[in-house]
Phi, psi and omega in degrees: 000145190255137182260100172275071245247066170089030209040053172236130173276127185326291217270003139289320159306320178282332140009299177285010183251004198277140192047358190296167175293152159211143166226142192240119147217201164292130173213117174326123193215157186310119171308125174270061175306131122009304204298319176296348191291312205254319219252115164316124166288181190197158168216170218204102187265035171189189182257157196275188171295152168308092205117004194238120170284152172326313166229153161219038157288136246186100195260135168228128155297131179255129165249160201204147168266157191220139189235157174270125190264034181292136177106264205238044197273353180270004185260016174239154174215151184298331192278357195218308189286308242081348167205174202199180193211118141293152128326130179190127186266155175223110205245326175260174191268155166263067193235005142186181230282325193292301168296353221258294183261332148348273179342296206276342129329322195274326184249000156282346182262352154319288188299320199282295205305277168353310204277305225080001173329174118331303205192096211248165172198129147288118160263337176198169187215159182229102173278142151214192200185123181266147187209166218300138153280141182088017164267108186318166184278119178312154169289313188326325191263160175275156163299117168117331157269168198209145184295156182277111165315127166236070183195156188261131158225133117337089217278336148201174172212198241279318169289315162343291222279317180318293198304320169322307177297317193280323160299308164256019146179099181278339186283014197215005211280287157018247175286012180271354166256004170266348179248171167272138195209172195232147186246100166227195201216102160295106194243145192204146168291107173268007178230181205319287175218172145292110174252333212231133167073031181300165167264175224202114172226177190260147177275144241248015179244025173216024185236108176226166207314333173273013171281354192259130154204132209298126158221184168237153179232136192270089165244187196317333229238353191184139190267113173239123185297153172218185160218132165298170169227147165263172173290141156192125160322342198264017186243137191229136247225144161223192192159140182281095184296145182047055175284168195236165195293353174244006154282077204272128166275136186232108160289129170254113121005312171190143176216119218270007151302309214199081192280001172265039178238124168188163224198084182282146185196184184186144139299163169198160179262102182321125152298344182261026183302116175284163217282335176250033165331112172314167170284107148347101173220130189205132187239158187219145173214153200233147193216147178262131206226082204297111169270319174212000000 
C-alpha cells in the first residue's frame, strides 16, 4: 500500500533513500494524553510562577527509522523538505560575545546570498553542548549553554513568526509582513564532525496538519506559539551521518508563502556512537528572512 502525504507519494520521496544507510532507534513525540483536548502543552524558557511547572509537556519514545542522507544530500531542499545541507567554513571559536556575533553576521549575508532575500536579521541564537545524562551541569560547560533537545518540535508557527517580527523590529514590521517571509534556522557542528546526539529532521511533504499541536514557549520577555508532534508512521525522518563543523543544516521553520514546508526535527541518540564518541557541541542560529 502506498501512503499518500499532500499529494506526494511516501515512496517517491524515498526513491532517493534507495541503498542509503538506516538506523532504527527512538524518538520522543508528544504523549498522546486526553489532556492535550482541553490544556495547550506549553514550556517555559525562564522561571515559572510559584506552583507552576515548567512544563506539561509528556513525551512517549517511538522507534523510527531514520536514514542517512549522506550521498544524496543534495537532493533535499529547504523550499520542498524544509531542509537542506551547505557548505561554509568556520575558522574561529565561538567563545565570547565579539566572535559571536561576527557569526550572526557573517552567516545573515551567507542567507541573504543563498536565499536571494531582501533581507535577513539573526534574532536569536543556541550553544549547546551534551553532558551526562540526569546530570547537573559540569562546571567545565558555562551558564547559558544548553543541552540538545530530545524531542520532536517545531520551533514556531504562523502567530509565533508575526509576534517575533513585531518585536524585533517594529517600526518596519507593518510592511514587512505585509510581504513574504520566512522563519529559518542555521544548526551547525562546533566541533570536527557529529557522532554523539545528531540532529534528526522530518521531510516536511510527510508531515501532516494533524500531527502538529499548537504550543507555547514562555519566555521572560515574550510568548511564542510552536508546535509538539504526535508520531505518525507516514513521517520520514534524516540526518547527516557524521556531520561535520563545515556542514550546515539550513531549516525552514515557517514560511508564510507555503506554511506547510516547516521543519520538525530532534536531537536523538545514534545506538551506533562509539564510546569515546567527543560530547555534542553545537550552535543554531535562527533568522527572519524578508523575501519582497
Amino acid at each position: 500500500m502506498t501512503v499518500t502525504t499532500k499529494g506526494i507519494q511516501a515512496k517517491d520521496i524515498a526513491q532517493v533513500a534507495e541503498g542509503a544507510d538506516e538506523l532504527w532507534t527512538s524518538l520522543n513525540f508528544l504523549a498522546p494524553l486526553s489532556r492535550y483536548d482541553y490544556e495547550k502543552p506549553y514550556s517555559m524558557d525562564c522561571a515559572p510562577p510559584p506552583g507552576v511547572p515548567r512544563t506539561n509537556v509528556e513525551s512517549l519514545p517511538f522507534n523510527i527509522c531514520i536514514r542517512n542522507a549522506r550521498g544524496y544530500e543534495h537532493t533535499f531542499a529547504s523550499s520542498s523538505a524544509s531542509f537542506e545541507w551547505f557548505k561554509h567554513e568556520l575558522t574561529y571559536a565561538l567563545e565570547n560575545e565579539e566572535s559571536i556575533d561576527r557569526y550572526l553576521r557573517e552567516m545573515e549575508g551567507v542567507l541573504k546570498k543563498r536565499t536571494g532575500a531582501k533581507k535577513v536579521l539573526a534574532y536569536d541564537y543556541v550553544l549547546r553542548q551534551e553532558w551526562e545524562k540526569d546530570r547537573p551541569r559540569p562546571a567545565r560547560i558555562k551558564v547559558g549553554i544548553k543541552k540538545p533537545i530530545l524531542g520532536v518540535h517545531l520551533d514556531i508557527a504562523a502567530t509565533g513568526a508575526k509576534s517575533r517580527i513585531r518585536y524585533h523590529l517594529p517600526d518596519e514590521c507593518d510592511e514587512l509582513l505585509a510581504g513574504t517571509y520566512r522563519i529559518m534556522n542555521c544548526w551547525r557542528p562546533l566541533i570536527d564532525k557529529i557522532e554523539s546526539h545528531p540532529l534528526a529532521v522530518c521531510d516536511s511533504r510527510t508531515l501532516a496538519p494533524d500531527d502538529l499541536v499548537p504550543s507555547d514557549v514562555v519566555f521572560p520577555h515574550l510568548e511564542v506559539s510552536a508546535f509538539e508532534v504526535w508520531y505518525n508512521s507516514r513521517q520520514m525522518w534524516y540526518y547527516l551521518k557524521g556531520q561535520r563543523k563545515n556542514e550546515v543544516l539550513l531549516m525552514t521553520n515557517y514560511d508564510s508563502a507555503n506554511p506547510d514546508i516547516r521543519c520538525a526535527h530532534s536531537a536523538f541518540e545514534d545506538p551506533s556512537t562509539p564510546q569515546d564518541a567527543p560530547e555534542r557541541q553545537s550552535v543554531e542560529v535562527r533568522f527572519m528572512v524578508f523575501d519582497t
